[in-house]
N, C-alpha and C positions, 0 to 999 in steps of 0.2 A: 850538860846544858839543861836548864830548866826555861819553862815558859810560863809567865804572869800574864793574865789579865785585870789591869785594872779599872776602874771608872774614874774619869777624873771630869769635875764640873765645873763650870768658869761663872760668874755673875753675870756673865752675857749667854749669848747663844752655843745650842750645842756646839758646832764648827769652831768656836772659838777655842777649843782645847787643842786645837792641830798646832798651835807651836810651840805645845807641850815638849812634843815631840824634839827636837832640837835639845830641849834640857839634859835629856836620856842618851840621845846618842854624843854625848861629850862624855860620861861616862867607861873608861875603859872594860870593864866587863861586860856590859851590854853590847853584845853581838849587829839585833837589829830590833827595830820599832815599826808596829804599823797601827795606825790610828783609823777605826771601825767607827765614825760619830762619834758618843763621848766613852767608848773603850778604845784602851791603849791594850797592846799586846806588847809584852817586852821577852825577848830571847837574850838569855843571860847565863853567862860559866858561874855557876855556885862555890866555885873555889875559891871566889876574886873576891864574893859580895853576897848578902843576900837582897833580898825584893825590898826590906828594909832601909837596908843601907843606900841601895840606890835610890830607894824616895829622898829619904834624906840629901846624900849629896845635890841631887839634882835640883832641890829647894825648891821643885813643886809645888809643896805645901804653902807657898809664901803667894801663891796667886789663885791657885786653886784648889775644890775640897777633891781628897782623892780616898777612892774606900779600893782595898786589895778583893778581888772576886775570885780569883784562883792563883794557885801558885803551884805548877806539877812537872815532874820529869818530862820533856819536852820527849816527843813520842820519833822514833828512830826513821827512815824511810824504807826500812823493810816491815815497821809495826803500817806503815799508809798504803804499801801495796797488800801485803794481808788484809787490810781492811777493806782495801776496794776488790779485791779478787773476791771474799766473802759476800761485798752487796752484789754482785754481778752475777753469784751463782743464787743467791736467793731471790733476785729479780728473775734469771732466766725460767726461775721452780714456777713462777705467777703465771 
């Protein structure tokens, strides 16, 4: 699984990209989608597709401007308890 962020902006207001959303999850390899204001986060199988491909299918581009701001190995739930066991022992050193 990889996870994308991207920024997508509308001619209107920023909240007007929330029914961006909707284009992305008709997509088959996209997992899920959460809309952050005018960042989209997209959970996606990289077997299926890439962040590419899914702009395109999704024809995004046909209403709004969208720029890619990351695109990384979507981090495991054993790398997110290691990282909060880490702040927790470095807060408790303070």
């Amino acid at each position: 699984m990889r996870l994308a962020r991207i920024q997508v902006k509308g001619i209107g207001c920023g909240s007007c990209v929330a029914p961006s959303k909707a284009l992305f999850l008709r997509i088959p390899s996209v997992k899920s989608v959460k809309v952050y204001g005018s960042v989209i986060e997209i959970a996606y199988d990289e077997k299926l597709s890439s962040i590419s491909d899914i702009i395109a299918e999704s024809k995004v581009t046909e209403y709004y401007f969208v720029k890619v701001l990351s695109d990384e190995e979507e981090a495991s739930k054993e790398d997110h308890v290691l990282k909060s066991e880490k702040l927790s022992l470095q807060l408790s050193k303070e």
